[in-house]
Residue, then its C-alpha position, 0 to 999 in steps of 0.5 A: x500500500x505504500x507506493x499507492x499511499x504515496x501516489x495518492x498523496x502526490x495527486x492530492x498535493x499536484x491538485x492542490x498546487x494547481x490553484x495555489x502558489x506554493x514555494x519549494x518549503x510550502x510543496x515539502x511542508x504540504x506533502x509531509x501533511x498530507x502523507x502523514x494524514x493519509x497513514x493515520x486514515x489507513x491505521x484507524x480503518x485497521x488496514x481495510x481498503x475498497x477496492x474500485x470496479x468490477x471486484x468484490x469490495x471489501x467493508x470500508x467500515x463495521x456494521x457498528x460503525x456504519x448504523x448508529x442511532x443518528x445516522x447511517x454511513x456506506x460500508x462500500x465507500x466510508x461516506x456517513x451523515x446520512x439518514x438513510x441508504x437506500x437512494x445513496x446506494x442506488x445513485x453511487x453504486x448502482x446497488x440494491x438494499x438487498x444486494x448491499x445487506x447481502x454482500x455485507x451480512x446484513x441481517x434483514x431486521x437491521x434497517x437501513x436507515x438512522x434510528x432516530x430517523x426512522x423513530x421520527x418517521x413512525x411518530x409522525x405517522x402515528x400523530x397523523x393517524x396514517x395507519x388508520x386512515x390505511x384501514x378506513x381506506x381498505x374497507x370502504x374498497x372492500x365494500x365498493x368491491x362487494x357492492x359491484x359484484x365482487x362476490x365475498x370478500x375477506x374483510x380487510x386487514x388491519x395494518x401491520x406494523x414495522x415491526x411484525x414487517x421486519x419478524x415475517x421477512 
């Protein structure tokens, strides 16, 4: 990894130098920074890399890592702050949940949002009666069915929670 770690710094510094003067001691100074940040990024991620196209990727972090109660962050290229995956994996990576949950074990009652977002979401649901304006709608199609013709019909369903979603996948 040392000569890709020191390419890398090369290209970030020639980057850099690009839209900004720097002397002879300014260029040395900002190599030796950079160089010096990028081995400690590879020592805290204990030596984990992604590799780029076509091959099997390994984790850029822990599953612990990547789902915490405020945000969620993408074990295949380490961006975190956000709420949920789903779009980022489908827009960056061309991926499904289910593929992702699959190439990284991830268990299917592990969701792939933040905690306190997905806590927000239910509490706004339940404040507005969602679940049961869902009910209300079921029966009077039910009865709009029945009433043409439909011949018997089971009674609606009532909802069910994410939680008996998340037990019966």
């Amino acid at each position: 990894m040392a000569s890709s770690l020191l390419e890398l710094t090369a290209n970030i510094v020639s980057s850099h130098a690009s839209v900004t003067e720097m002397s002879g001691e300014d260029l040395l100074l900002e190599l030796q920074k950079v160089h010096g940040a990028l081995q400690k990024l590879e020592e805290e991620s204990g030596g984990e890399t992604v590799e780029r196209g076509g091959e099997a990727r390994g984790p850029a972090l822990s599953i612990k890592r990547a789902f915490q109660t405020d945000q969620v962050s993408c074990m295949l290229c380490g961006k975190s702050g956000m709420k949920t995956l789903a779009r980022h994996l489908a827009q960056v990576h061309g991926m499904k949940p289910g593929e992702y949950r699959k190439q990284f074990g991830i268990p299917s009652n592990q969701a792939l949002t933040a905690k306190n977002f997905s806590e927000a979401r239910r509490r706004m649901a339940q404040e507005k009666g969602l679940a049961d304006n869902l009910a209300k709608a079921r029966a009077v199609r039910a009865a709009k069915l029945a009433a043409k013709g439909g011949g018997e019909r089971k009674p609606a369903k009532p909802p069910r929670t994410a939680k008996q979603k998340r037990m019966s996948a």
